[in-house]
N, C-alpha and C positions, 0 to 999 in steps of 0.2 A: 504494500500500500504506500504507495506516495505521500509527502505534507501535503500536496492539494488535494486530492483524494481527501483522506482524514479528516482537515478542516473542512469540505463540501460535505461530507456524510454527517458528519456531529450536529453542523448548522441545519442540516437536511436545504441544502440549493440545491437544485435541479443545472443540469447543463444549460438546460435553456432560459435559465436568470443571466446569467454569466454571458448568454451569446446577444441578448438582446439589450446591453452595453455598449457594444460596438457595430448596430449591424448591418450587413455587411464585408465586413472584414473578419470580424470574430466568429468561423461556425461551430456549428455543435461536433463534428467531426474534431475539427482542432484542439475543444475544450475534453475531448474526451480522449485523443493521443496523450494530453498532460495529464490527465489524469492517469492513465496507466502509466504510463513512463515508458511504454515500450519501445516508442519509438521517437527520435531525436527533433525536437523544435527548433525552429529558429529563435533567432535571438529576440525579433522583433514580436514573433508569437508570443514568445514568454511573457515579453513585457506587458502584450496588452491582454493577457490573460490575468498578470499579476494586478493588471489598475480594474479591471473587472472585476476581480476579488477585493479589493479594497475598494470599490464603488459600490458594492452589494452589500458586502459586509462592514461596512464604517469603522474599523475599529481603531479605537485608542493611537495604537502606535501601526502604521499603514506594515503589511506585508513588502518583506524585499524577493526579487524573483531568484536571488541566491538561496534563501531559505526555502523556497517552493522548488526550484527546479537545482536541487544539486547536481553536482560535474562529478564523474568518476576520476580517478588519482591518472592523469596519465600519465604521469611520471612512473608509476609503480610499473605499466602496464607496458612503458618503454625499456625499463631497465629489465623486464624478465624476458621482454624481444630478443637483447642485443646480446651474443657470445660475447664471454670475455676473454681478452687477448692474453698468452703468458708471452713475459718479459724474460722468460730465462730460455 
């Protein structure tokens, strides 16, 4: 389960609160790849996925789209790519 996912289920919003923010540009298709996570957003989706959440949801201190849409380590994910070279 995803932070957006979690925070959408708890609140109980519907995809289609969140698409009819933007619409147009924000589908239910979209709001619902962020929600599973499966498959990769752009950066501009994210964004206005994350101000759709923060317009439906009014809270306190606004959602950042780092805390909804985390990045996997690719650093980890390069260094177990690359052989490593012996010096001797």
């Amino acid at each position: 389960m995803t932070p957006l996912d979690a925070l959408l289920t708890e609140a109980g919003i519907s995809n289609h609160a969140l698409a009819e923010c933007f619409p147009g540009f924000l589908t239910h298709k979209t709001i619902q790849k962020a929600r599973t996570g499966k498959r990769p957003l752009s950066r501009r989706s994210q964004v206005m996925v994350t101000e759709a959440l923060n317009r439906v949801m009014m809270p306190e201190h606004p959602y950042k789209r780092d805390f909804l849409f985390p990045r996997m380590e690719r650093t980890q994910a390069s260094e177990s790519s690359v052989p490593e070279s012996d010096s001797e």
